[in-house]
C-alpha positions in Angstrom: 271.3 -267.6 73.2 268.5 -269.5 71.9 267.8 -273.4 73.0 267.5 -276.1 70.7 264.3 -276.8 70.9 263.3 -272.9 70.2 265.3 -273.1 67.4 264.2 -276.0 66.2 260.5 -275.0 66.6 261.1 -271.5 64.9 263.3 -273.6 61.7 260.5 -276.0 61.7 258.0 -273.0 61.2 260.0 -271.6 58.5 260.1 -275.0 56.7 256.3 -275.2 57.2 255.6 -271.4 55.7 258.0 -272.5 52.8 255.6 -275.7 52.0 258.4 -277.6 52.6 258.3 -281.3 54.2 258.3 -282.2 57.8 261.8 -282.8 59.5 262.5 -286.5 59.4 263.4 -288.2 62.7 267.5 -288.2 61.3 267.5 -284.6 60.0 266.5 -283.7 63.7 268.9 -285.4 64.9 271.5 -284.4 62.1 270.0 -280.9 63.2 270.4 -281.5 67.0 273.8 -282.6 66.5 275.0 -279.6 64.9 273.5 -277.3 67.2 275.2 -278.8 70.2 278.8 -278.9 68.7 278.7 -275.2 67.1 275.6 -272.9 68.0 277.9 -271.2 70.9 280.4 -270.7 68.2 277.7 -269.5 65.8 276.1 -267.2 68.1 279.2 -265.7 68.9 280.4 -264.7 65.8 276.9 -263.6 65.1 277.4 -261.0 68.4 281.1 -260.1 67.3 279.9 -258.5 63.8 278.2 -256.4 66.1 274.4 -257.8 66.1 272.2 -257.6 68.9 271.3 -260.4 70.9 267.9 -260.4 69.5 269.3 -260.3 66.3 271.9 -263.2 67.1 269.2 -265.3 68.6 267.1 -264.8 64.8 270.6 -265.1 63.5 270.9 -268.7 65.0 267.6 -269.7 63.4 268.7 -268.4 60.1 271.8 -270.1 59.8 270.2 -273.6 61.2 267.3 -273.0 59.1 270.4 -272.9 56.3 271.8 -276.0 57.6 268.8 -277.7 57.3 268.4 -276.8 53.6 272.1 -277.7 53.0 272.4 -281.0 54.9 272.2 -283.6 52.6 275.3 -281.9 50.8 277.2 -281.2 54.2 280.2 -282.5 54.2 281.3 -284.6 57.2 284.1 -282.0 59.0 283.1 -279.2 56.8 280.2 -278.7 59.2 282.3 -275.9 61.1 283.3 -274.2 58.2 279.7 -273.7 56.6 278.0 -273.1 59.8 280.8 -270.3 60.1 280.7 -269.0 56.6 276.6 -268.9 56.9 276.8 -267.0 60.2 278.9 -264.0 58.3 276.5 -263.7 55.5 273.6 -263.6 57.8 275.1 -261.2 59.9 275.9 -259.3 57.4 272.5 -259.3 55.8 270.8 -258.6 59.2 273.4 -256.0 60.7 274.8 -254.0 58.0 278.0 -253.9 60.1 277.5 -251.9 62.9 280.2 -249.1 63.8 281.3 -250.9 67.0 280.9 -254.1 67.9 278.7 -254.6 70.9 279.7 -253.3 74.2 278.1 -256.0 76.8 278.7 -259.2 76.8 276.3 -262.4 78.6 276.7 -262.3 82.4 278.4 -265.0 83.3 279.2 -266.2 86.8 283.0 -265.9 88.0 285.0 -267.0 90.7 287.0 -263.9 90.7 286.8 -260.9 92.8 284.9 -258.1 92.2 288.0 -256.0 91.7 289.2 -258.5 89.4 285.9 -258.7 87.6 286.1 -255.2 87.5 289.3 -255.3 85.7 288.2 -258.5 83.5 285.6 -256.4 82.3 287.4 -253.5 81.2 290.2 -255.5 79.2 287.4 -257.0 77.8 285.6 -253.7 76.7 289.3 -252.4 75.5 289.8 -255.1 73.5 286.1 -255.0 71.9 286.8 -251.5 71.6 290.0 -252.1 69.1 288.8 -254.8 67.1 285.8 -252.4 66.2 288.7 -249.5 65.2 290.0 -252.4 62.5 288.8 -252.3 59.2 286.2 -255.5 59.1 288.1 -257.7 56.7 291.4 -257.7 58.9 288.9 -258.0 62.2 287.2 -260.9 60.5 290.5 -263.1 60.4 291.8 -262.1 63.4 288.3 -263.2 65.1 288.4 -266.7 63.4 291.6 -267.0 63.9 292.8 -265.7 67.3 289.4 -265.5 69.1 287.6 -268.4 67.7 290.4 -271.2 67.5 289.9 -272.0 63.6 293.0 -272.9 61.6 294.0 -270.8 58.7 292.2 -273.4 56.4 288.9 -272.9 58.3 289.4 -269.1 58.3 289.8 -269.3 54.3 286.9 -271.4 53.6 284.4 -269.6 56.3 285.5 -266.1 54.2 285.4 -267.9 50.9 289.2 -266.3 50.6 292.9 -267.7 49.8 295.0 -269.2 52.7 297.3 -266.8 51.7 295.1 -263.7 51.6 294.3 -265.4 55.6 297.7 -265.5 56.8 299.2 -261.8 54.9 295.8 -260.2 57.0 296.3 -261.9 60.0 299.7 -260.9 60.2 298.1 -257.6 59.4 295.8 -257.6 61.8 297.9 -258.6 64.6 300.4 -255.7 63.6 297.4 -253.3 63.7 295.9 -254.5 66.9 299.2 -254.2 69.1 299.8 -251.0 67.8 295.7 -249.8 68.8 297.0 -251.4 71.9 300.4 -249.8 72.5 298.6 -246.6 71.5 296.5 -246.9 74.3 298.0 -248.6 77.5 301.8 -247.9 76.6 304.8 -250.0 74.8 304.2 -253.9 75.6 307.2 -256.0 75.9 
């Protein structure tokens, strides 16, 4: 994932090309703020609707070139939501949905063992494996929702959907996951 500052530099650019205005001093730091509380969250959803990580990285700039655009109108505590909702168009635009959602994932140093990394990594691949096999609106929700943390609210207004429509997928979802799951490793208790 991209830094701040090469973000910031490419979103800069982008303003510049578009003859708009130099960043003020507080829409950097607006900017900066942002970046530091969500651009991990950003970045992953980018990678989950199965973008590269070169797209993800031009992804990011996209979607804080967005925020930039937007940020007099942001909301205080809608910040999440948008930055969410942006990243899904944007990926997307860029991605077209790929068949299957990306099979690596960032090295990342671990305590465990290399057996137990070993087995870490194929739960992980398994489970990236069945989200790709659900249809992308019920994978969406259950993503927000049971992978990301947001709350049913957050879910409805990053997909621009009814909390109602949220909840009756995500139920869905879960129901079709387990049974991907059960097909595969056996009956779960």
């Amino acid at each position: 994932m991209l830094s701040f500052a090469a973000t910031l530099t490419a979103v800069e650019a982008t303003e510049a090309t578009a003859g708009r205005r130099p960043l003020t001093d507080g829409q950097r730091n607006r900017l900066r703020a942002l970046f530091v509380s969500h651009a991990d969250l950003v970045w992953r959803l980018l990678r989950r609707h199965g973008l590269t990580q070169e797209q993800s990285d031009d992804g990011l700039q996209e979607v804080f070139s967005v925020a930039l655009r937007r940020l007099n109108a942001l909301e205080a505590g809608k910040e999440r939501s948008f930055l969410c909702s942006t990243a899904v168009v944007v990926a997307r635009r860029v991605g077209q949905m790929k068949e299957s959602l990306p099979g690596t994932l960032p090295d990342v140093e671990s305590p465990l063992s290399l057996d137990e990394q070993s087995d870490a990594h194929r739960k992980r691949r398994l489970v990236i494996e069945l989200l790709g096999q659900l249809e992308e609106p019920l994978r969406m929700v259950l993503v927000l929702q049971d992978v990301e943390g947001l709350s049913k609210r957050e879910a409805a207004e990053v997909l621009d959907i009814p909390e109602g429509t949220v909840a009756s997928r995500t139920k869905k979802a879960r129901a079709q996951f387990r049974a991907l799951l059960e097909a595969h490793v056996g009956r779960l208790e």
